[in-house]
C-alpha positions as CSV (number, residue, x, y, z in Angstrom):
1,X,117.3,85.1,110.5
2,X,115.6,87.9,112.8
3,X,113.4,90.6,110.5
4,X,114.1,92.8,113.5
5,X,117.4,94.9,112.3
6,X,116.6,98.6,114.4
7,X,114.6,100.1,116.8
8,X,110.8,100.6,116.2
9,X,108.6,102.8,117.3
10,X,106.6,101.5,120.2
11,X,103.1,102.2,121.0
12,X,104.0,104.1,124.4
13,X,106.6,106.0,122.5
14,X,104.4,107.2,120.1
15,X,101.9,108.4,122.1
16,X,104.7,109.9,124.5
17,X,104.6,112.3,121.2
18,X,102.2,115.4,121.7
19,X,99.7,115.3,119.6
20,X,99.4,118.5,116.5
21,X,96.8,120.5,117.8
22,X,95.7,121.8,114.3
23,X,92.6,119.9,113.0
24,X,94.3,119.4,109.1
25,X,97.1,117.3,110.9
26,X,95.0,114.7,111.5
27,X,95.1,113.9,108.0
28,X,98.9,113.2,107.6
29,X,101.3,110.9,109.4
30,X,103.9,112.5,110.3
31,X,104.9,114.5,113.5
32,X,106.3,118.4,113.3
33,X,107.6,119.8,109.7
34,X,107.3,116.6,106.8
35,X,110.7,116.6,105.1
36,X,111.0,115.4,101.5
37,X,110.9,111.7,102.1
38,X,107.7,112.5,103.6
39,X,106.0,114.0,100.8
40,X,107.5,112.0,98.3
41,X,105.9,109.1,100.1
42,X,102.8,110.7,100.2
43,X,102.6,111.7,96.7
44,X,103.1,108.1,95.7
45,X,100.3,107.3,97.8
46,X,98.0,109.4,96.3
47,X,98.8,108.6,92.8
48,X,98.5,104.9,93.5
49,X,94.8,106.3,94.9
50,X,94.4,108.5,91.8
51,X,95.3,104.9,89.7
52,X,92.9,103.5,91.0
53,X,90.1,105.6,90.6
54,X,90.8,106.2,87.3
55,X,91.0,102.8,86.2
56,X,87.6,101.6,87.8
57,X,85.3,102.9,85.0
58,X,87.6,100.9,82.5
59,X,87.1,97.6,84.3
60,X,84.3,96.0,83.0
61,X,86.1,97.1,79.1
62,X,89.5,95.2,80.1
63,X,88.1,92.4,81.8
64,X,86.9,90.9,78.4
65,X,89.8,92.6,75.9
66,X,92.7,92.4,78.1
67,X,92.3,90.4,81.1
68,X,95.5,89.6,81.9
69,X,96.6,93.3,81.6
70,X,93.7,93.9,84.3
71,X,94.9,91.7,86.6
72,X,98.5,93.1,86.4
73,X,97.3,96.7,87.0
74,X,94.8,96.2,89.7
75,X,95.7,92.6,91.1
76,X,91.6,92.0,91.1
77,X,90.2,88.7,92.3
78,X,87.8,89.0,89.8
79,X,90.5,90.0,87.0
80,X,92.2,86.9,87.9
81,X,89.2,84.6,87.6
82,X,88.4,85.8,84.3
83,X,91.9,85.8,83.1
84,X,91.9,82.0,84.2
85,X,89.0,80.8,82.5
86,X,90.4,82.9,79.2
87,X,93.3,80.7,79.7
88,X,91.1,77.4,79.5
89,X,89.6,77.7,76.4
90,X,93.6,78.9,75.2
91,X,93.6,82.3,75.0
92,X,96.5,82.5,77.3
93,X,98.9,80.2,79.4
94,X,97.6,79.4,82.1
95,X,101.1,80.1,84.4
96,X,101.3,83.8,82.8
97,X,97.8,84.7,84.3
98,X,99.1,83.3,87.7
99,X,102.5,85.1,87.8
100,X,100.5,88.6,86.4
101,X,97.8,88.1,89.2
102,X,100.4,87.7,92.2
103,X,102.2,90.6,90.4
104,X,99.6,92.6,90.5
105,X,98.9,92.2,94.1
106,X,102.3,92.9,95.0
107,X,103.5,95.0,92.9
108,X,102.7,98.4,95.3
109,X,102.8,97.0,98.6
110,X,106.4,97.8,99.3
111,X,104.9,101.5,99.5
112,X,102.8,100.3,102.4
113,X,106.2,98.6,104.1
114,X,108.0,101.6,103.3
115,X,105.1,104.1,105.4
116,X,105.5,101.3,108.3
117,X,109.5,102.3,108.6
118,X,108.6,106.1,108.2
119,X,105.7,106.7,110.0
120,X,105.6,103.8,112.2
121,X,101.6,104.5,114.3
122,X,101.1,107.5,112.5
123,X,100.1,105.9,109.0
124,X,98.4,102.8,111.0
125,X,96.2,105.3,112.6
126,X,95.4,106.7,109.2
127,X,94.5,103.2,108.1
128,X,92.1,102.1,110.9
129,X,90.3,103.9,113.6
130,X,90.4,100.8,115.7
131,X,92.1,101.1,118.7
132,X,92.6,97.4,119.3
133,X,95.1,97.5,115.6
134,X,96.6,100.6,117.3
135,X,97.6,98.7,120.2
136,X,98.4,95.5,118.0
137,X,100.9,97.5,115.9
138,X,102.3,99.7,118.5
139,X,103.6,96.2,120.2
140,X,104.2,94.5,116.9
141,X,108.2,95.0,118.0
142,X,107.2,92.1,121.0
143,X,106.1,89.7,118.6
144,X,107.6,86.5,117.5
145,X,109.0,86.9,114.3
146,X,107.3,83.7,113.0
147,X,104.0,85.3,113.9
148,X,104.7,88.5,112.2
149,X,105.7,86.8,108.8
150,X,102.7,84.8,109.3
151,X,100.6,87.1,109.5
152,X,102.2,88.9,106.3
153,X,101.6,85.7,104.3
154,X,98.4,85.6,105.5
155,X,97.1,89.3,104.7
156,X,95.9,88.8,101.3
157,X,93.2,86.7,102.9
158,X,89.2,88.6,102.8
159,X,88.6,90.3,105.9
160,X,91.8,91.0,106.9
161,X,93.4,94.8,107.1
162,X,96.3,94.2,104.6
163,X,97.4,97.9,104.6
164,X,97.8,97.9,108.2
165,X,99.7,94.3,108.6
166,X,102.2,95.2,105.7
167,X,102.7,98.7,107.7
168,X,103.8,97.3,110.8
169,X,106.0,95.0,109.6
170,X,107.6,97.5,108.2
171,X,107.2,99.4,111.3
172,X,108.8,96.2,113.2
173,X,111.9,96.3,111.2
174,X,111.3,93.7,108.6
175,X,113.9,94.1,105.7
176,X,112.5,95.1,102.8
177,X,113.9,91.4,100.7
178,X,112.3,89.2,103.3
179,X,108.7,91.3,103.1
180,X,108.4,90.8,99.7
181,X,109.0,87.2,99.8
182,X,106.5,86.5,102.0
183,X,104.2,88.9,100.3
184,X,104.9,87.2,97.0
185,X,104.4,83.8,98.2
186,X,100.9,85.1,99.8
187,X,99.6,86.4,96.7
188,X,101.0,83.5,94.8
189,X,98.4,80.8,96.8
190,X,96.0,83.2,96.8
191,X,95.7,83.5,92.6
192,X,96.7,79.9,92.1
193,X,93.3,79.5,94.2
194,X,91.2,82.0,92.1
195,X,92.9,80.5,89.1
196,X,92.2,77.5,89.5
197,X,88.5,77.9,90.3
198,X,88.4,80.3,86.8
199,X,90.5,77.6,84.9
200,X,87.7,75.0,86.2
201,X,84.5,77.0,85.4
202,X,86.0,77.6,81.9
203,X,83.5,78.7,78.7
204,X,80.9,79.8,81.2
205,X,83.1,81.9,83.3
206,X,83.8,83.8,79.6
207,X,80.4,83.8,78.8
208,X,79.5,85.7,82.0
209,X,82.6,88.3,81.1
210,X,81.5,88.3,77.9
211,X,78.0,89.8,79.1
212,X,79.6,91.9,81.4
213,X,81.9,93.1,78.3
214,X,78.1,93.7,76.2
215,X,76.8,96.0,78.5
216,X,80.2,97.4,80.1
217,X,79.0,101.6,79.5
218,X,75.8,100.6,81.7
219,X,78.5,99.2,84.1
220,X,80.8,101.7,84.6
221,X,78.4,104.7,85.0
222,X,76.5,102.9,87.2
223,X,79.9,102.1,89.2
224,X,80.3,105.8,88.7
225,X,77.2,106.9,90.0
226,X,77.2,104.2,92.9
227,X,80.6,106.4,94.3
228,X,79.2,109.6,94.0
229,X,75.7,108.9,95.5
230,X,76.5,107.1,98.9
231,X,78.6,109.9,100.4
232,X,75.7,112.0,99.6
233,X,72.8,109.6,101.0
234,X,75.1,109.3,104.1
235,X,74.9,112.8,104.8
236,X,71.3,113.3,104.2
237,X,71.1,110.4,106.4
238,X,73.4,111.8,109.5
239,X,71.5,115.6,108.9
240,X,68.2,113.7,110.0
């Protein structure tokens, strides 16, 4: 079964598009006047963003209480772990902290898919500044399909740019079903890894959480602080 099902934008098509010349439209995606798919797409971007940040200080408190619920709302490795090692000493079964994990990997990425169809390059060169990633996803249409579900499968991986993979696939024309299959079944060997490797490590994997749990206020407003300071010290650091 093809994922191709419509025409993509191409890389020489897209930069057959004049460029905005205002210096704001840098920041957005899309080319000319954004309609209301547009904005609705980008407002769900920047809650997820928002989400995020706002659920970073509470970490360290749900990793201990409510692990599993962590790992469903931020689909953390280290969520995951914890959750897993809960689950050996039988504070939860062990395939509900798998299935929550991969869930909450997943659960947003069709929002990434979904900027790929609309955007196509203009959201990929929001993600990266890399011109080589530019030029891989402005061909991503010439690409054997094997090699593009392969690489979805394989995005969850460290080191590679998820965001921009799951964006040109759906920039390629991937339909929406088979993305999330393969992105499911990605995140599903991923946590079944970290799982297992939590589920191994057992009472001493808790006991770390545990201590992390103890001084969790110290954690989060150093986290905190952390966020705020290195945009600063970078400045100070270009003004010399």
């Amino acid at each position: 079964m093809s994922i191709v099902d419509g025409t993509s934008p191409s890389l020489a098509a897209a930069d057959a598009v004049p460029r905005a010349t205002n210096p704001w439209r840098r920041f957005v995606p899309w080319q000319g006047r954004a309609g209301r798919v547009d904005l609705a797409l980008m407002g769900a971007i920047l809650a997820v963003v928002a989400l995020g940040v706002a659920l970073r200080p509470l970490k360290p408190f749900l990793l201990a209480s409510h692990p599993v619920m962590l790992e469903f709302l931020t689909g953390d490795l280290t969520a995951i772990g914890a959750a897993a090692a809960f689950a050996r000493i039988g504070e939860a079964p062990l395939w509900l902290v798998v299935v929550a994990g991969a869930a909450g990997m997943v659960k947003l990425d069709w929002l990434t898919w979904w900027t790929g169809r609309q955007w196509g390059l203009g959201i990929v060169r929001m993600f990266t500044a890399s011109e080589r990633a530019v030029r891989f996803a402005g061909r991503a249409t010439e690409l054997r399909p094997w090699t593009l579900r392969a690489a979805v499968v394989l995005a969850v991986l460290p080191g590679v740019p998820t965001a921009v993979v799951y964006a040109v696939a759906g920039m390629a024309g991937m339909r929406l079903a088979t993305f999330l299959i393969l992105d499911f079944a990605g995140a599903l060997t991923m946590t079944g890894v970290v799982a297992g490797l939590g589920y191994g490590l057992g009472q001493r994997a808790v006991d770390v959480v545990l201590l992390v749990d103890r001084y969790a206020s110290v954690v989060s407003l150093t986290a905190i602080a952390v966020a705020v300071l290195i945009p600063v010290v970078k400045r100070l650091i270009r003004r010399r």
